[in-house]
N, C-alpha and C positions, 0 to 999 in steps of 0.2 A: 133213673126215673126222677129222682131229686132233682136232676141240674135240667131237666126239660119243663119241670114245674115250677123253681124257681128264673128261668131264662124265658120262660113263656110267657110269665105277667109285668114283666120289665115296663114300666109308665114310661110314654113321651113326654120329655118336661119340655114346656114352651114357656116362654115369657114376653109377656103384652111388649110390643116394641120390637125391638132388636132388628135382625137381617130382613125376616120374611119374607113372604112377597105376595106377588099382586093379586094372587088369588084371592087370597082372602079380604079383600079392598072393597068397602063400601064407604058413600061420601060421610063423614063424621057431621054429625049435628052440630054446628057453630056458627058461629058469626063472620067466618073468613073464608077467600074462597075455596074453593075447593072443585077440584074433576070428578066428572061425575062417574070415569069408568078410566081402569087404567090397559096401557097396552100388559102385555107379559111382562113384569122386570124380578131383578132380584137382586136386593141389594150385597153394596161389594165395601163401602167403605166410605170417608170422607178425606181421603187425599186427590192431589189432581185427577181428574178424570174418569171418575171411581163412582158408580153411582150410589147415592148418600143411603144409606141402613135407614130400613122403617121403625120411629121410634112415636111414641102414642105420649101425648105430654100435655099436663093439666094447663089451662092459661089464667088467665086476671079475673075469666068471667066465672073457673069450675068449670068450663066445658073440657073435653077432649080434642087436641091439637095433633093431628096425624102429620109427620112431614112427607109422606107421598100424597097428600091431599093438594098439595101447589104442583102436580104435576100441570106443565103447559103457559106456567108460569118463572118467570125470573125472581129470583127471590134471593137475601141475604138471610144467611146463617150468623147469625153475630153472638158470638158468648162471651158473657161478662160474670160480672159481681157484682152487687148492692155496693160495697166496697171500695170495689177499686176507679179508681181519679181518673183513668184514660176511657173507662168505661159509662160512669159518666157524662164525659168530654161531648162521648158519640151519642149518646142517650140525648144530648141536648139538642142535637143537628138530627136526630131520627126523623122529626116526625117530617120536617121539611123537606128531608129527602125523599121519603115516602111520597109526601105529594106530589113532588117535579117529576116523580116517574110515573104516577097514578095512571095514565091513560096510555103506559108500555105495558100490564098486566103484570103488574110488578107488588113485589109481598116485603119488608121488612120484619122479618122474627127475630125475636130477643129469646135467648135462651137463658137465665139466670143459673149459674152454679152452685151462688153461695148467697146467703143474707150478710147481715152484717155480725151476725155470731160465727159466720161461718159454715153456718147448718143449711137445709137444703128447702129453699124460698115455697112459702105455702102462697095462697088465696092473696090475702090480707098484704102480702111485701109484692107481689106482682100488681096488685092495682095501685101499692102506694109506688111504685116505679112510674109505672104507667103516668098517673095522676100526677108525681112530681115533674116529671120532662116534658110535661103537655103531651103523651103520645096517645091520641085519641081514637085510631082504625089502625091499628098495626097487632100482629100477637104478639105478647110476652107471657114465656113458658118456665116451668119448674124442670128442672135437670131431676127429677126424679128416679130417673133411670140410672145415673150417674153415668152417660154416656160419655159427655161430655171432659173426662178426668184423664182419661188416655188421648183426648187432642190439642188439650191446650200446654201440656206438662205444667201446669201450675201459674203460665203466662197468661195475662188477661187484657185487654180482650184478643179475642180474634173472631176474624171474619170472615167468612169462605161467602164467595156467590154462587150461586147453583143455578142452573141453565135449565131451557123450558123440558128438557128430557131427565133432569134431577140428576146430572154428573157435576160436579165440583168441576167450576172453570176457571176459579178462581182463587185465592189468598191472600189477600193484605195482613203483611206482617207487622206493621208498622201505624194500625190502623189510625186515621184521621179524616174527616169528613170527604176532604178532597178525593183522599186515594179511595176511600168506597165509590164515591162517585165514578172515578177513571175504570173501577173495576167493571161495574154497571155499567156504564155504557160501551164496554167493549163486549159484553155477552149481549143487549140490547142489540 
């Protein structure tokens, strides 16, 4: 009788983010775009072809940044560091690339891993990114979740494109402005 009473109130533990899926999907109140309803999906992962895991992530403004919100949309995945010089590099050519593709329904996301302590970027270090590289309509997000820490192994940046159905079509290893761009316009 013990082990039916302790086995019986057993909690679902869930955590805002992670796999989920689309049931539970309603469009997030923000500033970017977003679908207003999604098909069935459930996330698998962020390697080639793998549709990308629903992760919920604060951006520049305090709002909520859902990334199955750009379902329908082409969009880059880009994770960097306040830190690091090649991350940067791409922060600089952001915003420009954003616009050259503005009217393919196209999303640039910056995912910040780290500040410059190291520690994991609030409010205040995402608008001063933002505001440093002139990026003026694009999200940039706090890795709060630490998703992000088992896809880079430690390497900075990278940048996955993800296609209007939210599968990974993409990886540039080597990121630099061009090769995002070559990545994009092959899923484009």
């Amino acid at each position: 009788m013990l082990y039916v009473l302790l086995t019986a109130c057993i909690p679902e533990l869930t955590t805002p983010g992670g796999k989920g899926s689309s049931e539970e999907y309603t469009p997030p109140e923000n500033a970017w775009p977003a679908a207003d309803s999604l098909p069935e999906l459930e996330g698998e992962g962020f390697d080639d072809g793998e549709l990308v895991e629903r992760q919920l992530l604060p951006d520049q403004h305090g709002q909520t940044v859902d990334l199955w919100q750009f379902y329908g949309y082409v969009w880059v995945l880009d994770v960097s560091t306040i830190w690091c010089q090649p991350c940067q590099d791409l922060a600089s050519e952001l915003q420009e690339t954003a616009d050259d593709y503005a009217d393919d329904d196209f999303v640039y996301l910056t995912v910040l891993a780290e500040n410059l302590e190291g520690d994991v970027p609030d409010t205040e270090d995402l608008a001063g990114w933002a505001e440093s590289w002139g990026i003026e309509n694009q999200p940039i997000v706090s890795d709060e979740a630490g998703f992000t820490s088992t896809l880079t192994g430690g390497q900075y940046p990278l940048v996955l494109v993800i296609g209007r159905d939210l599968r990974v079509a993409g990886r540039v290893t080597v990121p630099d402005d061009a090769l995002v761009r070559e990545a994009i316009e092959a899923e484009l």
